[in-house]
C-alpha positions as CSV (number, residue, x, y, z in Angstrom):
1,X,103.7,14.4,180.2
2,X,105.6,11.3,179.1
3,X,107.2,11.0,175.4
4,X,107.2,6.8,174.2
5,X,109.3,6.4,171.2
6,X,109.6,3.2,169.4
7,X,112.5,2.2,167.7
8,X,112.5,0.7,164.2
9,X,116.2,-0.2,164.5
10,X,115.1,-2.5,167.2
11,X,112.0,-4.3,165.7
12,X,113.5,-4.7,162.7
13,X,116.7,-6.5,164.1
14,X,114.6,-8.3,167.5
15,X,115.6,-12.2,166.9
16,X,112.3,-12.8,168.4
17,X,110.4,-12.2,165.3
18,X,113.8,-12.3,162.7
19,X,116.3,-15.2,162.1
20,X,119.6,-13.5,161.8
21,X,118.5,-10.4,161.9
22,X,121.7,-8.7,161.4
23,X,121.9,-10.5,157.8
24,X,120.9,-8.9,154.7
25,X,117.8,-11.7,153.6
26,X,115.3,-10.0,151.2
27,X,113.8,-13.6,151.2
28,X,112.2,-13.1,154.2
29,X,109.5,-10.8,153.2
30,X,108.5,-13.5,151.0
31,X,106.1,-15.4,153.5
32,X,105.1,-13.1,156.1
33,X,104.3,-14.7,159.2
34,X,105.3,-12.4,161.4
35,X,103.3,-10.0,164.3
36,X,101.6,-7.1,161.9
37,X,104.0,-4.5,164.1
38,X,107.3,-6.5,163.7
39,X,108.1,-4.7,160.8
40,X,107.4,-1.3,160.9
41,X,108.9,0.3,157.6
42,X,106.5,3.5,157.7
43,X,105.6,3.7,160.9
44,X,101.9,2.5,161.9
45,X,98.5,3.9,163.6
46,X,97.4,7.2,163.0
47,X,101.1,8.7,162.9
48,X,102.1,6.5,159.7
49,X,103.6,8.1,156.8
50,X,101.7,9.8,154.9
51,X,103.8,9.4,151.6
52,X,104.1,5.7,152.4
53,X,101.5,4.7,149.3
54,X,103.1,7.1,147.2
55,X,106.3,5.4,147.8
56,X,105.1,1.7,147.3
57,X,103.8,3.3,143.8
58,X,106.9,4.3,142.5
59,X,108.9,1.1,143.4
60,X,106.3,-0.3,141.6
61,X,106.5,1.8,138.7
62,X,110.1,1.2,138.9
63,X,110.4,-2.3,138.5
64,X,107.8,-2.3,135.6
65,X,109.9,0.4,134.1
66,X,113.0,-2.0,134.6
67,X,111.3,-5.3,133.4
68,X,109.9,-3.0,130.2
69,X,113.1,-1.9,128.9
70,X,115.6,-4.3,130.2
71,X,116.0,-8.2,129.7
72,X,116.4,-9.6,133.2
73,X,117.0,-12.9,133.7
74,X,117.2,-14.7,137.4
């Protein structure tokens, strides 16, 4: 009768598997080398979101929408 929780908060921001952690870095996504459970955005196993390819979709859909109709330069 025990309840284990796992907090995201805390994987996300371990400086075991981030550097700075604390620091907003999108870059880091870029080469994943990371533990498969060290970032956990939609939780994982057979409790994982069930929306969570639904989601990927539309922020896919989103930035072709964006890159369609907008001239974005980097």
């Amino acid at each position: 009768n025990t309840i284990v929780l796992i907090s995201r908060y805390l994987i996300h921001h371990d400086e075991k598997n981030w550097e700075n952690p604390f620091t907003y870095n999108p870059e880091r996504f870029i080469k994943l080398k990371h533990d498969q459970w060290s970032f956990i955005p939609f939780g994982g196993g057979n409790h994982a979101c069930p929306g969570r390819f639904y989601a990927i979709f539309v922020v896919k859909l989103l930035i072709s929408q964006i890159l369609r109709n907008y001239n974005v330069k980097t």
